[in-house]
Each structure stands twice: as structure tokens, then as C-alpha cells.
N, CA, C and O atoms as CSV, one atom per row, in Angstrom:
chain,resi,resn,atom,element,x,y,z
A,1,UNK,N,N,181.470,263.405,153.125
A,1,UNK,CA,C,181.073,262.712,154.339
A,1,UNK,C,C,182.301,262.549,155.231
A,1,UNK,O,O,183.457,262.310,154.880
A,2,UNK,N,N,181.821,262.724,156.424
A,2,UNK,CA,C,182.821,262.477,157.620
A,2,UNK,C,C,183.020,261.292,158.192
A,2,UNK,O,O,181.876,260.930,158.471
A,3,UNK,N,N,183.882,260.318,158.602
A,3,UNK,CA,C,184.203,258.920,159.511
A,3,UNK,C,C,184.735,259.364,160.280
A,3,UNK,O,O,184.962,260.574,160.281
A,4,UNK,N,N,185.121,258.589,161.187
A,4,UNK,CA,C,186.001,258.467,162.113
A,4,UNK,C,C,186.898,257.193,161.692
A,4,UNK,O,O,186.693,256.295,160.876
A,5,UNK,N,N,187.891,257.443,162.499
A,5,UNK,CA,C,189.024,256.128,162.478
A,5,UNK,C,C,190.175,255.954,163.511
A,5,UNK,O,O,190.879,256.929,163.776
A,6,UNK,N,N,190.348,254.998,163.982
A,6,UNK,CA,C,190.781,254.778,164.961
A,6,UNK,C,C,192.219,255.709,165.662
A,6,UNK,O,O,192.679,255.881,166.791
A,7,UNK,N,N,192.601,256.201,164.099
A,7,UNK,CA,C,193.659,257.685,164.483
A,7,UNK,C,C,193.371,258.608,165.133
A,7,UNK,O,O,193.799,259.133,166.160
A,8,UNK,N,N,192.292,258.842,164.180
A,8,UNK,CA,C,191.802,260.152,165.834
A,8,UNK,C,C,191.954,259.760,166.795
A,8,UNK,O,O,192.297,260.727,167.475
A,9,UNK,N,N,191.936,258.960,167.356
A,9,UNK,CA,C,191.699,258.739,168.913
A,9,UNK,C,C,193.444,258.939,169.316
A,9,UNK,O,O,193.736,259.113,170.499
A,10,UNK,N,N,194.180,258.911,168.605
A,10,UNK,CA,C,195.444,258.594,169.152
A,10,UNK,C,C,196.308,260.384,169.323
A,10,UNK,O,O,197.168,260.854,170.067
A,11,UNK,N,N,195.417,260.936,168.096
A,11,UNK,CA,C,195.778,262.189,168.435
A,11,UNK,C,C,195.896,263.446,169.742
A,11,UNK,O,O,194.896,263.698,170.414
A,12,UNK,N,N,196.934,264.012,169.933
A,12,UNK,CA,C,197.074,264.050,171.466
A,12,UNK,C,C,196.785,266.272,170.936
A,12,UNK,O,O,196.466,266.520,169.773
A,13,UNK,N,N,196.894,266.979,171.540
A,13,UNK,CA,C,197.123,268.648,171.609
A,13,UNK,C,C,197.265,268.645,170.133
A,13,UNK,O,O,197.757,267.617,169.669
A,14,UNK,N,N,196.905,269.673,169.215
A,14,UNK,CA,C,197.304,270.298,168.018
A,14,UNK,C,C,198.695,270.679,167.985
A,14,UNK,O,O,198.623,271.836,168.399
A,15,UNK,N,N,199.662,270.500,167.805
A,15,UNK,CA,C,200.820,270.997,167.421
A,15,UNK,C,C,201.584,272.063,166.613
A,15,UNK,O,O,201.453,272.295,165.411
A,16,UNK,N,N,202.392,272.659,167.479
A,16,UNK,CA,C,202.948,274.031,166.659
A,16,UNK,C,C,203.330,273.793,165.151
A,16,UNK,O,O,204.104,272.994,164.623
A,17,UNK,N,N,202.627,274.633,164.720
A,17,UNK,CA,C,203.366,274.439,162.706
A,17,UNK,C,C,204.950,274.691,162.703
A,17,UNK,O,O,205.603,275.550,163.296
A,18,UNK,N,N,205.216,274.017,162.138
A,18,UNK,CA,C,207.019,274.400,161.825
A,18,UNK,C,C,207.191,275.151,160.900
A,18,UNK,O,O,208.285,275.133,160.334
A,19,UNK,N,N,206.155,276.045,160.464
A,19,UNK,CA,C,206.590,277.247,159.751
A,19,UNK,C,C,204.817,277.563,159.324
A,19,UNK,O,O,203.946,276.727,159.081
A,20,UNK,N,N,204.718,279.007,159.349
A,20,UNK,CA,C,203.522,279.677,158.632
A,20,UNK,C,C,203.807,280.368,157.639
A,20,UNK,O,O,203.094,281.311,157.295
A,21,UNK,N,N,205.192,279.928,156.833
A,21,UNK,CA,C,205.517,281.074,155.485
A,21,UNK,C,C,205.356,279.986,154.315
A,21,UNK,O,O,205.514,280.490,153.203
A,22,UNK,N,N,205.006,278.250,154.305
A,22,UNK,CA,C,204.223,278.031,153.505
A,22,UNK,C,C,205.359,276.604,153.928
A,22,UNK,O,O,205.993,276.359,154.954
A,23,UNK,N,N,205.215,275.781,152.437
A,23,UNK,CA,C,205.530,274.447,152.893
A,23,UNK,C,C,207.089,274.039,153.338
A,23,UNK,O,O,207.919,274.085,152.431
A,24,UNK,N,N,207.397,273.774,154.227
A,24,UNK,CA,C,208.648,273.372,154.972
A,24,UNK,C,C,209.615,273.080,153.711
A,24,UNK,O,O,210.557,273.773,153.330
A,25,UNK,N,N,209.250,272.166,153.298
A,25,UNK,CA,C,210.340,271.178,152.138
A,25,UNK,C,C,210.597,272.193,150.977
A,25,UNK,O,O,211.714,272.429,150.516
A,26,UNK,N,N,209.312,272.822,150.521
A,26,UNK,CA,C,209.444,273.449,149.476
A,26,UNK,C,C,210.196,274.789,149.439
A,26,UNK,O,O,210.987,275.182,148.582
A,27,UNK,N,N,209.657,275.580,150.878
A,27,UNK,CA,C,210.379,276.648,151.144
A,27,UNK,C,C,212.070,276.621,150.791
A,27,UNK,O,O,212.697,277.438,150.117
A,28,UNK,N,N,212.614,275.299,151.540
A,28,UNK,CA,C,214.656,275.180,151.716
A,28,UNK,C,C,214.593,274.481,150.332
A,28,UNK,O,O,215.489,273.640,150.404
A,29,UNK,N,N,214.104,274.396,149.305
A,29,UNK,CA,C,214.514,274.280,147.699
A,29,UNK,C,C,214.230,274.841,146.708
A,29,UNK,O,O,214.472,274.594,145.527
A,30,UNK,N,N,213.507,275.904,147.373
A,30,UNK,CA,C,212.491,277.068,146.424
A,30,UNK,C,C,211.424,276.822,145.371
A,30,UNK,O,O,211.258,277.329,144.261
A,31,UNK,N,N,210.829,276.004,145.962
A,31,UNK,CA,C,209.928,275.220,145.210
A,31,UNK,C,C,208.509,276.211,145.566
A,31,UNK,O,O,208.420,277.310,146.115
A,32,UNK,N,N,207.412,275.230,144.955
A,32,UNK,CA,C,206.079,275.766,144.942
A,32,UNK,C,C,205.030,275.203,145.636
A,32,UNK,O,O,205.514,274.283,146.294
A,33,UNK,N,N,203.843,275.279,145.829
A,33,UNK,CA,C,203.144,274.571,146.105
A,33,UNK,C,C,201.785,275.584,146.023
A,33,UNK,O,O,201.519,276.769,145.823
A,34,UNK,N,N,201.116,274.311,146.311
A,34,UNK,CA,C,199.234,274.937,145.905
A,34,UNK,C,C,198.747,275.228,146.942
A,34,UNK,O,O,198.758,276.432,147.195
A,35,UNK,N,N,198.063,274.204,148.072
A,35,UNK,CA,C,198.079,273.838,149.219
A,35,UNK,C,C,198.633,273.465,150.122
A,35,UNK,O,O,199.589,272.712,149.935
A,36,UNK,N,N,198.254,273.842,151.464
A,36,UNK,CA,C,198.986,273.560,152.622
A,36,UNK,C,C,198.182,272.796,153.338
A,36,UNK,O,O,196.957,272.808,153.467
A,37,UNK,N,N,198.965,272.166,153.764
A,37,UNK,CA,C,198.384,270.947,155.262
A,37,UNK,C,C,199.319,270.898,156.240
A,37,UNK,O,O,200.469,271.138,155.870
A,38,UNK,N,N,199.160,270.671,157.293
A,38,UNK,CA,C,199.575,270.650,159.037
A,38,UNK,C,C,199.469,269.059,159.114
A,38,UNK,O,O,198.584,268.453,158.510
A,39,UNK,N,N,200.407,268.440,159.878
A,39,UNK,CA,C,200.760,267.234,159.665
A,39,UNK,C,C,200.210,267.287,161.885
A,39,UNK,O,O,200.749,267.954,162.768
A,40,UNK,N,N,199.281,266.516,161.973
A,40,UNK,CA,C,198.378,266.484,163.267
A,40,UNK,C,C,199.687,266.011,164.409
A,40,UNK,O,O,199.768,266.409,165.571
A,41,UNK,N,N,200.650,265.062,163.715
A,41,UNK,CA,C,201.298,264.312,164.552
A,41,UNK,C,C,202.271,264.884,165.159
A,41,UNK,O,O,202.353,264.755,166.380
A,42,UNK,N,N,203.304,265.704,164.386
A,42,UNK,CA,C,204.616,266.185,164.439
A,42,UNK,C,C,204.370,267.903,163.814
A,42,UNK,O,O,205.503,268.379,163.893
A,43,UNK,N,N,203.641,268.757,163.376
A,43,UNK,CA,C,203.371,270.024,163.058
A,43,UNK,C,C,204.123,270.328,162.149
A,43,UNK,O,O,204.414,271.524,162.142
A,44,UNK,N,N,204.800,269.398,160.947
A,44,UNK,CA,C,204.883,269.808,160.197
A,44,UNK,C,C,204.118,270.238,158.872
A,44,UNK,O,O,203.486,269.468,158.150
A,45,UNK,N,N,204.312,271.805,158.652
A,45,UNK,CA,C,203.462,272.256,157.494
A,45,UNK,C,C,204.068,271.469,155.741
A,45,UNK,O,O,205.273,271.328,155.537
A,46,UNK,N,N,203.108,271.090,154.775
A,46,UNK,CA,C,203.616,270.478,153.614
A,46,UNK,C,C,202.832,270.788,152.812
A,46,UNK,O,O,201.841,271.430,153.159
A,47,UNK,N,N,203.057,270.386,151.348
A,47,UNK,CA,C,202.382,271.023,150.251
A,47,UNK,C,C,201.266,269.577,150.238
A,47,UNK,O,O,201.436,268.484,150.779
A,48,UNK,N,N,200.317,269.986,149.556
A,48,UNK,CA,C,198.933,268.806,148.979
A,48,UNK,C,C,199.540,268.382,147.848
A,48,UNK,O,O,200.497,268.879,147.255
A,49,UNK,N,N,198.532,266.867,147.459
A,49,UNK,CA,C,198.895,266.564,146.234
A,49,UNK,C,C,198.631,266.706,144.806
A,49,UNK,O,O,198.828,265.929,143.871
A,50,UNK,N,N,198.134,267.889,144.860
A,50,UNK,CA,C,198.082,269.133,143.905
A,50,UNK,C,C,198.813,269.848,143.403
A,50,UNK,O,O,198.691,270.437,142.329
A,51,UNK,N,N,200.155,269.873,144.588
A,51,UNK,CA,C,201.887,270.506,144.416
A,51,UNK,C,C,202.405,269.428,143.818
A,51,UNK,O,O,202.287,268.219,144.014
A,52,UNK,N,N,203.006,270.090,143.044
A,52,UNK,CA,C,204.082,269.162,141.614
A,52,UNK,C,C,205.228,268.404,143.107
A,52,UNK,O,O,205.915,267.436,142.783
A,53,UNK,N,N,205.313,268.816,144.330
A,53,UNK,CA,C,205.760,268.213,144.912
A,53,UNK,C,C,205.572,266.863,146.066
A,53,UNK,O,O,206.393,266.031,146.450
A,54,UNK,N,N,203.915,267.097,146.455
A,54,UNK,CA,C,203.415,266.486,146.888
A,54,UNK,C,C,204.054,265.935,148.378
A,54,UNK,O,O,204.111,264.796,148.841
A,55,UNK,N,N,204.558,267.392,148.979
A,55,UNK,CA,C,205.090,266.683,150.271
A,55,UNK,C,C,204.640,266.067,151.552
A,55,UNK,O,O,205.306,265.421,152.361
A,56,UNK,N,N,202.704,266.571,151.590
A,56,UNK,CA,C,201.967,265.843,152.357
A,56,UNK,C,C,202.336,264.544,153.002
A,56,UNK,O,O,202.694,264.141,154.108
A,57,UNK,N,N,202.011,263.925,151.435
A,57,UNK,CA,C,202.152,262.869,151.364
A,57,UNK,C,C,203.372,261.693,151.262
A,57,UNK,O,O,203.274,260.515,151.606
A,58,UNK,N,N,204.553,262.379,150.682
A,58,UNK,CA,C,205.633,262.160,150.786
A,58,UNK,C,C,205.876,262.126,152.390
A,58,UNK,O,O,206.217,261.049,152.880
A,59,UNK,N,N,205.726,263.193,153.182
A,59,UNK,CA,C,205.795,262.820,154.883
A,59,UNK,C,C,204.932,261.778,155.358
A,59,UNK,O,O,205.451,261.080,156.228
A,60,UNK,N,N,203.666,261.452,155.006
A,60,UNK,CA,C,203.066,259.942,155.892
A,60,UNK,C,C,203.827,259.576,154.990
A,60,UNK,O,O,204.756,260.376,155.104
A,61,UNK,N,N,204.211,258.531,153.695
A,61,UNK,CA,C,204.981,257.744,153.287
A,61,UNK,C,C,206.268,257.600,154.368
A,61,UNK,O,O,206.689,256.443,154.381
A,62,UNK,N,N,206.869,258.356,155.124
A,62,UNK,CA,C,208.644,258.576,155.069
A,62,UNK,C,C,208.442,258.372,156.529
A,62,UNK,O,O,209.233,257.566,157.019
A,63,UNK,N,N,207.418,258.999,157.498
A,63,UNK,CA,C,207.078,259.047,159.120
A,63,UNK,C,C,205.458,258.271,159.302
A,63,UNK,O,O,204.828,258.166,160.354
A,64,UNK,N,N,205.218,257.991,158.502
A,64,UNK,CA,C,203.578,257.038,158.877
A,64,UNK,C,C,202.783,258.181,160.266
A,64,UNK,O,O,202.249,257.841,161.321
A,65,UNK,N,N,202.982,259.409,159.750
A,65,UNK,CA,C,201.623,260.090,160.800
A,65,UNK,C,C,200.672,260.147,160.040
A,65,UNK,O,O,200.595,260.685,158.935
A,66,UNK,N,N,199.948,259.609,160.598
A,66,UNK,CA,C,198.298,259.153,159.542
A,66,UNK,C,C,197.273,260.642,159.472
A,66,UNK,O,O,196.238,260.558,158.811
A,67,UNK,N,N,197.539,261.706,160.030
A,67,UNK,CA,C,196.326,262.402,160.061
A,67,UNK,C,C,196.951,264.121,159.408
A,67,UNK,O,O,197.765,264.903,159.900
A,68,UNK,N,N,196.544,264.155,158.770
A,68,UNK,CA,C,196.624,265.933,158.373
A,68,UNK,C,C,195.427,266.891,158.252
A,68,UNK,O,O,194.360,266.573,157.726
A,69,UNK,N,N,195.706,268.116,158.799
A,69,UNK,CA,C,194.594,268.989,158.081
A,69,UNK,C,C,195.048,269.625,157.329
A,69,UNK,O,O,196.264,269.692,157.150
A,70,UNK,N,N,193.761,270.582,156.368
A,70,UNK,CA,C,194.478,272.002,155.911
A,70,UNK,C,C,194.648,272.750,156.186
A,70,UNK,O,O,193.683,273.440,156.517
A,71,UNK,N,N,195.944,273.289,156.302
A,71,UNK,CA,C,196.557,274.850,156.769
A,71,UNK,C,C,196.255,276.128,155.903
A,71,UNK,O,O,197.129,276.988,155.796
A,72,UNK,N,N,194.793,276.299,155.157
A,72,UNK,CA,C,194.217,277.156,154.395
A,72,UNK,C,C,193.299,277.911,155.624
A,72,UNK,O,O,192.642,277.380,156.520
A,73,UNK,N,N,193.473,279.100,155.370
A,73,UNK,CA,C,192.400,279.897,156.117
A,73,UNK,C,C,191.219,279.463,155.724
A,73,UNK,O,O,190.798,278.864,154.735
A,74,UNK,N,N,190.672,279.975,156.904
A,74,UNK,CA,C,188.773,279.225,156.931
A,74,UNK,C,C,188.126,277.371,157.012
A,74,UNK,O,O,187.041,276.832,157.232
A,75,UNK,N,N,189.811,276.829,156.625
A,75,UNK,CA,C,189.279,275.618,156.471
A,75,UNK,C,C,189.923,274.640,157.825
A,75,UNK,O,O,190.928,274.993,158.442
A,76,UNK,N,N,189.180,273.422,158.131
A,76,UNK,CA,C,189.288,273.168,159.272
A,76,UNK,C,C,189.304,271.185,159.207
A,76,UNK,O,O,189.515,270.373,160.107
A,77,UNK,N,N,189.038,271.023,157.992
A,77,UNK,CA,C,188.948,269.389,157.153
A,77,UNK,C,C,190.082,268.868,157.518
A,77,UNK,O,O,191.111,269.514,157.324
A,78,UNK,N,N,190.126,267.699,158.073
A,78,UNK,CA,C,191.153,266.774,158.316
A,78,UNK,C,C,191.113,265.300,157.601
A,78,UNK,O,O,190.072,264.659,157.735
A,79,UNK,N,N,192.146,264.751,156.879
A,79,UNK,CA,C,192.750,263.467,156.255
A,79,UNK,C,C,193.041,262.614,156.856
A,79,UNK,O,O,193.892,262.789,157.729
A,80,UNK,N,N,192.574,261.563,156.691
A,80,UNK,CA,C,193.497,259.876,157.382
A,80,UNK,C,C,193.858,259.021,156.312
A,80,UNK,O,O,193.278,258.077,155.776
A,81,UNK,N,N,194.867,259.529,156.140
A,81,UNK,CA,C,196.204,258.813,154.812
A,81,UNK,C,C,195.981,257.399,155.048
A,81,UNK,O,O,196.234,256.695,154.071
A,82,UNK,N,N,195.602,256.840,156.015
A,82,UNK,CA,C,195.648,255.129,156.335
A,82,UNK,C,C,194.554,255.010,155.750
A,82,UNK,O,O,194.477,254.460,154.651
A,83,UNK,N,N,193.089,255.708,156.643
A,83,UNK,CA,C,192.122,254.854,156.048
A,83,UNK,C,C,191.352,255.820,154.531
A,83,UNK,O,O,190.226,255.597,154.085
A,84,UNK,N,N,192.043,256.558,154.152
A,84,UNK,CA,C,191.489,257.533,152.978
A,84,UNK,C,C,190.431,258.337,152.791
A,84,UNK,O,O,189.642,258.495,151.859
A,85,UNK,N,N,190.555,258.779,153.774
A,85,UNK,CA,C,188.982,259.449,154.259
A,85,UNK,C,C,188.838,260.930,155.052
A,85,UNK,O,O,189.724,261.320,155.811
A,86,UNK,N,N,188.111,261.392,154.894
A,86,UNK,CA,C,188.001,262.449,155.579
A,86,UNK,C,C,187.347,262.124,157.433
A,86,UNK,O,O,186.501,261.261,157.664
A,87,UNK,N,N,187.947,262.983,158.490
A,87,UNK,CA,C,188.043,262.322,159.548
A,87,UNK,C,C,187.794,263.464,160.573
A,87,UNK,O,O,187.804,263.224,161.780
């Protein structure tokens, strides 16, 4: 199921990914990851918390941008880390 939450509304243009060769953090330590997500606020790309690294989420923890999607082909699902929900 889909909500809304008051983040969306704050969200402004989609933002350039800071990389399409996979997750930012993981890439400069040679790490891994499962999934990708696009961070709505600032375009940074990060791993899900499925990656032994979990940098999604580690970025709202560190910058509080509340909204991500997934950066998986075909998929188009967006997260609100605040209110835990799909959005």
C-alpha cells in the first residue's frame, strides 16, 4: 500500500545520481551491495538494507533526507525513512 507524507510535498525536480556504476560509498571501498536507491533529496546513489553495508540508510541517519527510491531498472517505488512507508 501507498501513503503519502508530508515529505513528498517538500520534494523539489528529481536529481542527478552521483554515479550510475552502483553505490557511491561502496564503490571508493570496494565493497558490495544488493540494491540500489537514489536518495530524492541530494542524488545520491546507496546500497539497501539488504547490503552488508546498508548505506541507504546510513545517509538519512547522517543528512536526514527522508525520501529514497529504487535505482533498479523497471522499478519506480519510493521510501519515507521518517514515516516508514512506502510513498
Amino acid at each position: 500500500m501507498t501513503t503519502t507524507c508530508e515529505h513528498v510535498a517538500e520534494l523539489g525536480p528529481e536529481p542527478t545520481p552521483s554515479t550510475v556504476e552502483g553505490c557511491e560509498d561502496c564503490l571508493a571501498v570496494g565493497g558490495r551491495w544488493v540494491h540500489l536507491r537514489l536518495c530524492l533529496g541530494c542524488g545520491k546513489v546507496a546500497c539497501c538494507d539488504s547490503s552488508p553495508a546498508k548505506h541507504a540508510s546510513k545517509h538519512f541517519a547522517d543528512e536526514g533526507h527522508p525520501i529514497m527510491r529504487s535505482f533498479e531498472p523497471g522499478e519506480t517505488w519510493r521510501w519515507c525513512f521518517v514515516d516508514n512507508t512506502l510513498v
